[in-house]
NUKOLKOL-775490 format. One record per residue (C-alpha): residue in one letter; x, y, z. Coordinates in steps of 0.5 Angstrom, whole numbers, plus 500, padded with zeros to 3 digits. Example, Ala and Ser with C-alpha at 12.3 -4.5 7.8 and 13.67 -1.06 7.14 Angstrom:
BEGIN
a525491516s527498514
//
This chain:
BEGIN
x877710508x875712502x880716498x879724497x875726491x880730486x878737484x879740477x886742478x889734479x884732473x887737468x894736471x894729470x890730462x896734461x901729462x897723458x896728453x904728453x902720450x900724444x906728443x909721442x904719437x904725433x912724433x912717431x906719425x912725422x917720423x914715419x912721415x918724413x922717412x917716406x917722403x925723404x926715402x923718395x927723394x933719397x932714391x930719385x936723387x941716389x939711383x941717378x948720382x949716387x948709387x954707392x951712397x945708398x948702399x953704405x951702412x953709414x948712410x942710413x944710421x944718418x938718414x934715421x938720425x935725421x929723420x927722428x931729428x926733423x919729426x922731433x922738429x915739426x912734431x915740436x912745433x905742431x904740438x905746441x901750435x895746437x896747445x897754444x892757439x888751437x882754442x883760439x882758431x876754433x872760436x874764431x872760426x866758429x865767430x864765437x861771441x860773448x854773451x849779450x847781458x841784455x838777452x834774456x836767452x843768454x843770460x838764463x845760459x850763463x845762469x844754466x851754465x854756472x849752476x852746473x859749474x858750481x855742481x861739478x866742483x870746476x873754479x871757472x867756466x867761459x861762455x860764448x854763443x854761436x851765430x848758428x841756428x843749427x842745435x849743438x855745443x862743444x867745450x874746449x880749453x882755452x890757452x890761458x888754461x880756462x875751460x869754455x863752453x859754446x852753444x849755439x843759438x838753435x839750441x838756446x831756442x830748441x832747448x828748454x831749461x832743463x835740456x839746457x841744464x843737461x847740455x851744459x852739465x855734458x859740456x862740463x862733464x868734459x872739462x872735469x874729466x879733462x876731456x876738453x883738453x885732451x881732444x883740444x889738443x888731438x883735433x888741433x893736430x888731426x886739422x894740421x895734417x887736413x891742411x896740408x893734405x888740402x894745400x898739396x891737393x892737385x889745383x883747379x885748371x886755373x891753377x895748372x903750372x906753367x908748360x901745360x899736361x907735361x908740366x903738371x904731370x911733373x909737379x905732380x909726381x914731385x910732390x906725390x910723396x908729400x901727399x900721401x905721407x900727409x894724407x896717411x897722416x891725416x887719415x891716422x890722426x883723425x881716426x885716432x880722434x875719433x876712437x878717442x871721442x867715442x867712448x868720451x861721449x858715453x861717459x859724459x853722457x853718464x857723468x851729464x846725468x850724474x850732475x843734473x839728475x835728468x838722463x830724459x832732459x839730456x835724451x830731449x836735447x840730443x834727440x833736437x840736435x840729431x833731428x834738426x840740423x847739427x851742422x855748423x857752417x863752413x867748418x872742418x870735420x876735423x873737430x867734429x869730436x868737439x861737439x856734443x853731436x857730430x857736425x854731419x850727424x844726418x849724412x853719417x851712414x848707419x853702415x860698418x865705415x860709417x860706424x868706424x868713422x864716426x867720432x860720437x856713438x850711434x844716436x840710437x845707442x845713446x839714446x837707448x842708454x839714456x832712456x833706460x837711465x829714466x826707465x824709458x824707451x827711445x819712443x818715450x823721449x821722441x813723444x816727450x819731444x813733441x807734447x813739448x812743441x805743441x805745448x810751445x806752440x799753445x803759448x805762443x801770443x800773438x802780434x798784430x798788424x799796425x793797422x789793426x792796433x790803429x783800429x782797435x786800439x790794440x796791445x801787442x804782445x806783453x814785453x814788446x811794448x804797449x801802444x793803447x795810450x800812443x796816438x794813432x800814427x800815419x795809416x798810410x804809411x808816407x812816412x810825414x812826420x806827425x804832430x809830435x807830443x810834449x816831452x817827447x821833442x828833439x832838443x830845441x832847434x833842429x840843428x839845420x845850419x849847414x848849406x853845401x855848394x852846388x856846384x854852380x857860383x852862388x847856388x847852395x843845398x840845404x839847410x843841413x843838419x851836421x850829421x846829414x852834411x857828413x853824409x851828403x853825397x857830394x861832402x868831402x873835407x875840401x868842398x864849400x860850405x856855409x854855416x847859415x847861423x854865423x854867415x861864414x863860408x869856408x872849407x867844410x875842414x875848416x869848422x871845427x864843428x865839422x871836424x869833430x862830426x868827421x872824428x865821431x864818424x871814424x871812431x862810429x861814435x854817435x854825430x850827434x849826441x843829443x839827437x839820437x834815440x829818436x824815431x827817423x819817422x816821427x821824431x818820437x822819442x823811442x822806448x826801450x823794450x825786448x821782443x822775444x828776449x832781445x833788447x830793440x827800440x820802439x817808436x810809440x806812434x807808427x811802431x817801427x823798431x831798431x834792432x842791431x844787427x845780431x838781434x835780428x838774427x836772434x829774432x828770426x831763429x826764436x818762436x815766441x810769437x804768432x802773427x795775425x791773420x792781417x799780417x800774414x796776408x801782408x806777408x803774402x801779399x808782400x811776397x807776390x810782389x817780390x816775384x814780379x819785381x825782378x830788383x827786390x829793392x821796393x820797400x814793403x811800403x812802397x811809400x816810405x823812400x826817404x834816407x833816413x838819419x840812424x837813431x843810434x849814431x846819427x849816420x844815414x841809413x840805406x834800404x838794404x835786402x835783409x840778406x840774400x836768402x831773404x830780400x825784404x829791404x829794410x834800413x841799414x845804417x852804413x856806420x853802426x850797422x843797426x837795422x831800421x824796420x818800419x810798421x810791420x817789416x820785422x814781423x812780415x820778416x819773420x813770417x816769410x822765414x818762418x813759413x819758407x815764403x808762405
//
């Protein structure tokens, strides 16, 4: 009879004990290690003082005892360091996320992964996204004992469903196997030894010790012996990951294949990572075995070192085995690749300008909203409020009851509502104010309508509640609607939208949608201006100025560059970090990014 299938909890025990085989090298590796740098001190010291010492049989049996003793020690110490939070470094390295379960790109990933859980017979799997636009994913063990599986948003946004069911089942592959933990471990240490071999590294001329050359010459030549035991430690170890990642990889590519049926469907989605870009930040090499395709994929040379060096298979290699599974050559996927793009790019919709949705009373495109029936808001972009509709008003009263002083006897600013109080330049808890409905004046920290603004305000809780989720322009009632996937807030007259600050990211790495030609020549002419104007703080409408309340927590919010790739100022509120575009600055964003500045 044929033997029982073991589950996930045989595997991982059995990964566990043969992790142990690990334990054992990592202490031959101290061993070694430790020997050299103590033999160096022993002889420096022993040549100068104590030259009998060296020479008795007793000596080394102690020195041998200590050094097994001492690399047991640290080996002990790096092992269970690596176990316990070597997981946990990496996610927050990598500013791991939990999934957003109001995107749709993350949601069909949680779905995709779980799907795939279920066919490789595993209890549980974690998800997370990673802040990249580069395409790739890794799996690895957390301390709890529960596997994980991160993707990147590129790859959410490169990937097609089946591409991402490929991934994923790769990843899986991993965990099933017990991979995942054993390279956790392995990588984890291999990161120890690259530490230090950076902190013992000679400094920059800022970091020179004390007496000038002399004095580094002799910091120097004391701590050689350290570097180059952690050095050849870190050399050994990170070969060691490698030799053990390569072979991995072929048998999860195979396993991969084994549970999603689709060895063309894992060929697109390495192909997209190797060609695209696969690196991920500021991260050590160290863990490159984690990831389906090599942080550094592009810069490997296809050399001897760069074969032996390399911890994933060459791509051609991988590619070739997986196109034969589907009775297919590597040109057959690279095609596949870009009928799929163009196909992509066929069904893109396209989004107007605000003006041209004014003119021809418009729709934009289906999920971002419908704007045919919404009055025409101000074309010229002045930002004056228009007449507001009923239904959709601000509650009753416009709340401005504060008065602030001025600075000079019986001069007040104002009136203010509480939370522009809060946020006036000249508030603090000890200055003069007035509450206009009651007549009395007193400290602002002796209201407590006041105090309450100022503990919502530390808590980045809304200031005022029954206020919010209003247009900052308009004073219209947003509506909650997705752009590319993305949940954002809508203004139905002059269209701007408030999108968090993750979400823009989002926005900007997908390509859902075209632009018009009439947003294109304001993106372009938006960019020429940006070149004569050496500041890069004018807003796109140089009209729109006025400081504006934040419709998710009520703070101020700032005009602000995007970033510092990209200077296109939008509104960023200081508390809760949400993003403000008005008409058209999102999709001009998008357009400047896309097209790299037109």
């Amino acid at each position: 009879m044929a033997a029982a299938p073991r589950d996930f909890y045989d595997i991982q025990k059995e990964q566990r004990i043969k992790s142990l085989l690990v334990f054992f090298v990592v202490i031959a590796f101290h061993f070694v290690a430790l020997g050299i740098v103590g033999l160096a001190l022993a002889l420096s010291v022993g040549f100068l003082f104590a030259r009998e010492m060296l020479s008795s049989s007793s000596f080394w049996a102690r020195f041998f005892l200590a050094d097994l003793a001492a690399a047991t020690f640290v080996a002990v110490f790096h092992y269970l360091d690596a176990r316990r939070n070597g997981a946990r470094y990496i996610l927050k390295r990598l500013q791991a996320a939990v999934p957003d379960h109001e995107d749709r790109y993350h949601m069909q990933f949680l779905n995709t992964l779980d799907e795939m859980r279920v066919a490789a017979g595993l209890p549980r799997v974690n998800g997370y996204i990673l802040p990249s636009f580069a395409v790739n994913s890794l799996a690895l063990v957390e301390e709890s004992g529960t596997p994980a599986v991160a993707v990147t948003e590129g790859l959410l946004v490169e990937c097609t469903r089946d591409e991402l069911q490929a991934v994923a089942a790769h990843e899986l592959a991993h965990i099933a196997r017990g991979d995942a933990f054993y390279v956790t471990v392995v990588c984890s240490l291999a990161n120890v030894f690259e530490r230090l071999r950076e902190a013992l590294e000679p400094g920059t001329d800022d970091c020179r010790p004390a007496g000038g050359a002399a004095a580094e010459r002799a910091a120097g030549s004391s701590t050689f012996p350290f570097y180059a035991a952690v050095t050849l430690s870190a050399f050994v170890m990170r070969l060691l990951s490698m030799l053990v990642s390569r072979e991995r990889e072929l048998l999860a590519d195979a396993a991969a294949v084994e549970l999603c049926r689709s060895p063309e469907s894992l060929a697109r989605a390495i192909y997209k990572a190797q060609v695209r870009n696969a690196f991920i930040g500021d991260f050590s090499l160290s863990y490159a075995p984690l990831f389906i395709v090599p942080p550094d994929a592009r810069d490997v040379p296809d050399t001897l070192a760069g074969r032996i060096f390399n911890s994933h298979p060459p791509f051609m290699k991988r590619l070739e085995i997986l196109a034969a599974m589907a009775h297919k050559t590597p040109r057959d996927i690279v095609d596949e690749v870009r009928e799929s793009e163009a196909r992509r790019g066929q069904a893109r919709g396209v989004v107007h300008s605000f003006e041209e949705i004014k003119k021809g009373q418009m729709e934009l495109f289906p999920g971002f909203g419908v704007l045919t029936t919404a009055p025409a808001g101000p074309a010229d972009g002045s930002g004056a409020a228009p007449a507001e509709e009923p239904g959709a008003q601000p509650p009753s009263g416009d709340g401005r009851i504060w008065l602030i002083a001025a600075g000079h006897p019986q001069k007040w600013d104002g009136p203010f509502t509480t939370a522009e109080l809060v946020c006036h330049p000249r508030f603090s808890q000890l200055v003069m104010v007035r509450n206009a409905q009651e007549g009395i004046e007193a400290r602002a920290r002796d209201f407590p309508q006041v105090r309450v603004a100022l503990r919502n305000l530390a808590r980045k809780a809304p200031l005022e509640p029954g206020r919010l989720n209003f247009c900052p322009r308009c004073r219209v009632l947003l509506t909650e609607t997705f752009y590319e996937g993305v949940p954002v807030r809508v203004c139905p007259k002059c269209t701007g939208k408030l999108v968090g600050a993750a979400g823009v990211d989002r926005i900007i790495a997908r390509r859902e949608v075209a632009f018009s030609e009439d947003l294109v020549s304001k993106a372009r002419a938006f960019h020429e201006k940006v070149l004569k104007n050496p500041v890069k703080r004018d807003k796109i409408n140089a009209a729109v100025t006025a400081e504006l309340p934040c419709p998710a927590c009520g703070y101020r919010m700032a005009p602000r560059p995007y970033n510092y790739q990209y200077f296109v100022p939008v509104d960023k509120c200081l508390s809760c970090s949400s993003i403000w575009f008005d008409a058209d600055e999102l999709e001009i964003l998008q357009i400047l990014i896309e097209q790299h500045g037109l």
